[in-house]
C-alpha positions in Angstrom: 16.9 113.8 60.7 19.2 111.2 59.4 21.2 108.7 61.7 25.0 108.2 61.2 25.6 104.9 60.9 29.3 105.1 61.5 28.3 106.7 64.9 29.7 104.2 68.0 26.2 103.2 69.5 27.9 101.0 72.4 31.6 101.1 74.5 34.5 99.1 72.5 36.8 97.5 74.4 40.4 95.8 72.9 41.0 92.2 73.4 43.5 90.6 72.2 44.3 93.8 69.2 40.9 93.8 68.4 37.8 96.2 69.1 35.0 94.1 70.4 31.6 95.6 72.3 31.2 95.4 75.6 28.4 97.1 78.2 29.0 100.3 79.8 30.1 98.6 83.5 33.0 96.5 81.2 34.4 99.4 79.6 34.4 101.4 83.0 36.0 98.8 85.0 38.6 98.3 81.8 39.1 102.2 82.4 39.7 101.8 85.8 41.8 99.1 86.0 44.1 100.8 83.3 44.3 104.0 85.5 45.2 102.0 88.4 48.2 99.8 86.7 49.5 102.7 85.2 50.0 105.0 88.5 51.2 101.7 90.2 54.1 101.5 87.5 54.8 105.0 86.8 53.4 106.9 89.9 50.5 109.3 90.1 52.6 112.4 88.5 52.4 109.9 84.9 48.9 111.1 84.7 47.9 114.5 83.5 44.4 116.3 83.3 44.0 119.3 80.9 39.8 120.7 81.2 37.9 123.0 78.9 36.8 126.8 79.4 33.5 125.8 77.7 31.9 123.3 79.9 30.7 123.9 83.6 32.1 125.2 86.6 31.1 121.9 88.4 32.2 119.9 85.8 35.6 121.5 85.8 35.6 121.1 90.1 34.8 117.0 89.4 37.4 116.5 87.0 40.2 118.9 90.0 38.9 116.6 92.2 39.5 113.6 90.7 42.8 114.3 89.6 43.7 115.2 92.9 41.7 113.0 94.9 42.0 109.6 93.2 44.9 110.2 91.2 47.1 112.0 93.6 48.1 114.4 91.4 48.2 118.5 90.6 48.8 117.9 86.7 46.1 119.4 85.7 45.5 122.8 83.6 42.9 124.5 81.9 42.5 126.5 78.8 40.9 129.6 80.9 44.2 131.2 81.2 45.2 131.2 77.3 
């Protein structure tokens, strides 16, 4: 089996307009922050969730929760009704 060297092997994070590595906890945090300053400025309905038919139940529940939970939002919709 060959190995795809364009493959990302490790989270990328932008500083200053460039892409630079980082560990996982960085990137997550960076995340997080990100989510946080923008429902701060624009309010939780700014932030939207669409899920996918093809992976789990529980997988689909997490990412409801989490919209609605931590977000404080109902924008969220799902392919299983198309």
């Amino acid at each position: 089996m060959s190995v795809d060297t364009r493959r990302l092997t490790q989270p990328l994070v932008r500083t200053d307009g460039e892409l630079r590595p980082a560990t996982w906890e960085v990137a997550l945090d960076e995340v997080a922050s990100s989510f946080a300053d923008l429902k701060a400025r624009y309010g939780p309905d700014a932030f939207g969730c669409y899920s996918c038919s093809k992976t789990t139940n529980e997988l689909n529940y997490i990412a409801q929760k989490f919209v609605r939970s931590v977000m404080g939002t109902n924008n969220i919709d799902s392919c299983n009704r198309t």
